[in-house]
C-alpha positions in Angstrom: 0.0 0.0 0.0 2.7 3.0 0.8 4.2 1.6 -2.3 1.3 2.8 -4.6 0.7 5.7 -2.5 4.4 6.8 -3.3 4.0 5.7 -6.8 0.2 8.2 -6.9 2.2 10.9 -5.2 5.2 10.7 -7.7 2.7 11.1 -10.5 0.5 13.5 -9.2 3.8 15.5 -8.7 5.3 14.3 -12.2 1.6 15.4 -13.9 1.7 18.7 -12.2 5.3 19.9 -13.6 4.9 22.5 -17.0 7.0 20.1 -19.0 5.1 17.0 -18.3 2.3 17.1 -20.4 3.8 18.7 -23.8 6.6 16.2 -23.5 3.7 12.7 -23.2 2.3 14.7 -26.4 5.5 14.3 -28.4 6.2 11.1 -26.9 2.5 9.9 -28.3 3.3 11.2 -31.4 6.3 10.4 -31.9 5.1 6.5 -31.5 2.4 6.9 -33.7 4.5 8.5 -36.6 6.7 5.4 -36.1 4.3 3.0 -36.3 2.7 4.6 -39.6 6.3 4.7 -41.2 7.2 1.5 -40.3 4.1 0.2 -41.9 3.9 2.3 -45.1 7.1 1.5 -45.8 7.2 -1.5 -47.9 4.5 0.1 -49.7 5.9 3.3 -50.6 9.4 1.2 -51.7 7.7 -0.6 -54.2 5.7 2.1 -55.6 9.2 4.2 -55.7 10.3 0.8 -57.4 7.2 1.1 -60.3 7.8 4.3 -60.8 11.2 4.3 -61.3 10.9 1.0 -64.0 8.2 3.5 -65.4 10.8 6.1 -66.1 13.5 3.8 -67.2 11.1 2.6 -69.8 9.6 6.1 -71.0 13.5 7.1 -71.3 14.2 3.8 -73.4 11.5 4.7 -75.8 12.6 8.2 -76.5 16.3 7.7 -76.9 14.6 4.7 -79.3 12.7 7.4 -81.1 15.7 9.9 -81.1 18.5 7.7 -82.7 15.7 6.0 -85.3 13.9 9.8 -86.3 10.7 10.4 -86.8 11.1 9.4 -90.3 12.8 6.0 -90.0 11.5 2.4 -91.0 12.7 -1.1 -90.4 16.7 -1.6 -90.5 15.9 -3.9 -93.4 14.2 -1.0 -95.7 17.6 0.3 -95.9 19.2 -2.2 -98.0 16.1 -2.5 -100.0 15.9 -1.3 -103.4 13.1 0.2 -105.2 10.6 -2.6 -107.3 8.3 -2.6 -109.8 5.0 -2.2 -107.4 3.7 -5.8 -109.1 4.7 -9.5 -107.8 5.9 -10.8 -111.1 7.6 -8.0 -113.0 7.5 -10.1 -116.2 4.0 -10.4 -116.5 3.8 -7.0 -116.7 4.4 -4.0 -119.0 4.8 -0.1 -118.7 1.7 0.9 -121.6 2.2 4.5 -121.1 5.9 6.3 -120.0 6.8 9.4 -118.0 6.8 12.7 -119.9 10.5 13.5 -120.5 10.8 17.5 -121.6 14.5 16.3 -123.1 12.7 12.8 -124.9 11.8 13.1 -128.7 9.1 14.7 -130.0 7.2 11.3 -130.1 8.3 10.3 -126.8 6.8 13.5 -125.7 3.6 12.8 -127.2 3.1 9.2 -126.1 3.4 10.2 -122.9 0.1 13.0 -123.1 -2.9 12.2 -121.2 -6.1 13.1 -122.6 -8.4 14.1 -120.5 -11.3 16.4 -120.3 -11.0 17.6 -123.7 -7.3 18.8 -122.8 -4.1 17.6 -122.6 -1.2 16.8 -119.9 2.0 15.3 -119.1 2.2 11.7 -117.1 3.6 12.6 -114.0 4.6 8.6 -113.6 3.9 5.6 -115.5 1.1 2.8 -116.2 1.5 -0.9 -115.9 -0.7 -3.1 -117.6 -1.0 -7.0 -118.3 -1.7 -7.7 -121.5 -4.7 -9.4 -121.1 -5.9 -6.1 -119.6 -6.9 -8.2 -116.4 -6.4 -7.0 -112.8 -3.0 -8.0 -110.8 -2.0 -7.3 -107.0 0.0 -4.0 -106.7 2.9 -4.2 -104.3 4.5 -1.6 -102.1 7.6 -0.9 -104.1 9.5 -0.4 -101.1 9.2 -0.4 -97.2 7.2 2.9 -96.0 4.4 4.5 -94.5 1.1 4.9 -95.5 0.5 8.6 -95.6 -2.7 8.6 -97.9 -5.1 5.6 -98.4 -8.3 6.7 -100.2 -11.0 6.7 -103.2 -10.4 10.0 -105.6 -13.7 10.0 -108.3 -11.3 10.7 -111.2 -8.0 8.9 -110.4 -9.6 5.9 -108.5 -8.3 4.5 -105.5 -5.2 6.3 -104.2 -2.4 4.9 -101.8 0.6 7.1 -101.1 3.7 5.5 -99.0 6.1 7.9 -97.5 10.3 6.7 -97.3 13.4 8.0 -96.3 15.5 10.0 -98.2 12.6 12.2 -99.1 11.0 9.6 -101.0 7.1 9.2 -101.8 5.8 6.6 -104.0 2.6 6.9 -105.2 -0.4 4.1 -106.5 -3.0 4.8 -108.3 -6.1 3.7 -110.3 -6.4 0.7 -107.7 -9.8 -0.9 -107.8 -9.8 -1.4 -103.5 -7.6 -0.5 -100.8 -5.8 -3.2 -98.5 -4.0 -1.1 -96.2 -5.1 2.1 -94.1 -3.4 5.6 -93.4 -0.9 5.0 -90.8 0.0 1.8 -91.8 4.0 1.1 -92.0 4.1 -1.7 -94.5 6.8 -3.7 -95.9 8.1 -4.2 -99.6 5.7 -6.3 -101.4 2.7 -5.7 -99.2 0.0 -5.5 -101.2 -2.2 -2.4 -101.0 -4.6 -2.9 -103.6 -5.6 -4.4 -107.0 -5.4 -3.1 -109.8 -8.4 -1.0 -111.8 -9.4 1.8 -113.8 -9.9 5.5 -113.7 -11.6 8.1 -115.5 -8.0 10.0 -115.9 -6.0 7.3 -117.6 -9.2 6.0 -119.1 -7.1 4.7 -122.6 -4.8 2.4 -120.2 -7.6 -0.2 -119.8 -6.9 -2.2 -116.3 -3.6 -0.5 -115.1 -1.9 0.7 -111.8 -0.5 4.3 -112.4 2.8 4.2 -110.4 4.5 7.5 -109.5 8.1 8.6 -107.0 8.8 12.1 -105.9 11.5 12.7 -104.6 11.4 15.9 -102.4 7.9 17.0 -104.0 9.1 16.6 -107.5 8.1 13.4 -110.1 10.6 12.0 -111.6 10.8 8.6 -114.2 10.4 5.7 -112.2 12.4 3.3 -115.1 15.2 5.9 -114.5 15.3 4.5 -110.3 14.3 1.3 -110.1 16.5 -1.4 -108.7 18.0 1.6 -107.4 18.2 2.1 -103.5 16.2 5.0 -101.5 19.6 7.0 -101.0 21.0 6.9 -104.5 17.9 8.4 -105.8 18.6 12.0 -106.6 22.3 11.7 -106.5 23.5 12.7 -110.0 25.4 10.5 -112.2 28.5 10.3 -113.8 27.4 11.5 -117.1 25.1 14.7 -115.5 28.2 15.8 -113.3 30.6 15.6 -116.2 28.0 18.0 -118.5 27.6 20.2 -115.0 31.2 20.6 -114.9 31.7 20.8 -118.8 28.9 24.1 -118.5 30.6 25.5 -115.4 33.7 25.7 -117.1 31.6 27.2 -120.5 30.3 29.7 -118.6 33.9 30.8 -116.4 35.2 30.9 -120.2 32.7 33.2 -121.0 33.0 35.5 -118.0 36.6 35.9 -118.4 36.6 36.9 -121.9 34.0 39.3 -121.2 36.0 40.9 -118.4 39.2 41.0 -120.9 37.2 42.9 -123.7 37.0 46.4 -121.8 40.5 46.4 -121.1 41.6 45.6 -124.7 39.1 48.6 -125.4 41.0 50.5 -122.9 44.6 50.0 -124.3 43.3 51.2 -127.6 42.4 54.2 -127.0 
């Protein structure tokens, strides 16, 4: 008994002192704050572990995006070389060419489309069996499908986007296999072959067209060629670019000698 009354006296004194109280506060709280760590830890570990793997992977994709471009396809599109957009090139025949300012006079007019009571120059070229039936048309190299639709006067359209500045470009198809925002492959086939009111004359054809940075130029010129040596200039064109450079420095300088000749005369 005097043993609890000493122990009720010692903590009626203890509870009476000015610290007493504010310091079993922070002692209460300080437990509780404990406990709610020590429980929400494992927790907030593996949510710091999710979102760290979520990071890592966001950062995976955009270095991804940044060393392929925005622009790039598969690795193996790069050692591709532009086809014929058919399966079987030999059954096959180009029935109406690319207008060529620098072709004969002939050439020039073979390659006239006649349409709507006037007349214009094929942008690209048509292939035809010569049965005049339809045929799968082919990509003619890896891309992206950047237009995929029905046009009233040039039938159905399919447009693929490449590197290097390359677009190919398909039309007169009777259907469309593939959709905008497609990246297909070489050979994929986006259609079959039909006819339009445009290139009425060519019967059951697939007008075929490349552009290379906006501007047509003669498919038979680039195919079997690959995306990055189209445009480069050949051997032949450098030699007559070099051959008028030096035509034209010959000119200059004699021009610049004739006033000084004039000069000495008088």
């Amino acid at each position: 008994m005097k043993e609890e009354k000493q122990r009720e006296t010692t903590w009626s004194k203890l509870s009476k002192k000015p610290w007493f109280w504010p310091a079993l506060y922070l002692s209460v709280c300080a437990v509780l704050l404990g406990a709610y760590f020590l429980i929400q830890s494992p927790t907030s570990m593996d949510q710091a572990d999710e979102e760290d793997f979520e990071m890592e992977r966001e950062w995976d994709g955009a270095s991804d995006d940044f060393e392929g471009g925005e622009d790039s396809f598969p690795t193996a599109a790069r050692d591709e070389t532009l086809q014929m957009p058919v399966a079987d090139e030999d059954s096959v025949e180009i029935i109406h060419h690319f207008y060529d300012p620098e072709a004969s006079l002939e050439e020039q007019q073979d390659a006239l489309v006649y349409y709507n009571n006037m007349y214009y120059q094929n942008t690209g070229v048509c292939i035809a069996r010569e049965s005049d039936e339809t045929f799968e048309v082919t990509a003619a190299v890896t891309g992206e499908v950047v237009k995929a639709e029905k046009d009233d006067i040039l039938g159905h359209v399919v447009e693929l986007k490449h590197d290097n500045g390359i677009v190919t470009v398909y039309q007169s198809l009777e259907d469309l296999q593939v959709e905008e925002g497609d990246t297909v492959t070489q050979g994929t086939v986006l259609g079959m072959a039909g006819r339009s009111l445009y290139h009425k004359d060519s019967g059951v054809h697939v007008h075929f067209e490349v552009r290379k940075d906006g501007e047509p130029i003669d498919p038979t010129d680039v195919f079997h060629q690959s995306l990055e040596d189209i445009g480069i200039p050949s051997e032949d064109e450098l030699t007559e670019e070099e051959e008028e450079d030096d035509s034209s420095n010959k000119e200059e300088e004699t021009s610049e000698k004739e006033p000084a000749e004039e000069d000495d005369a008088s």
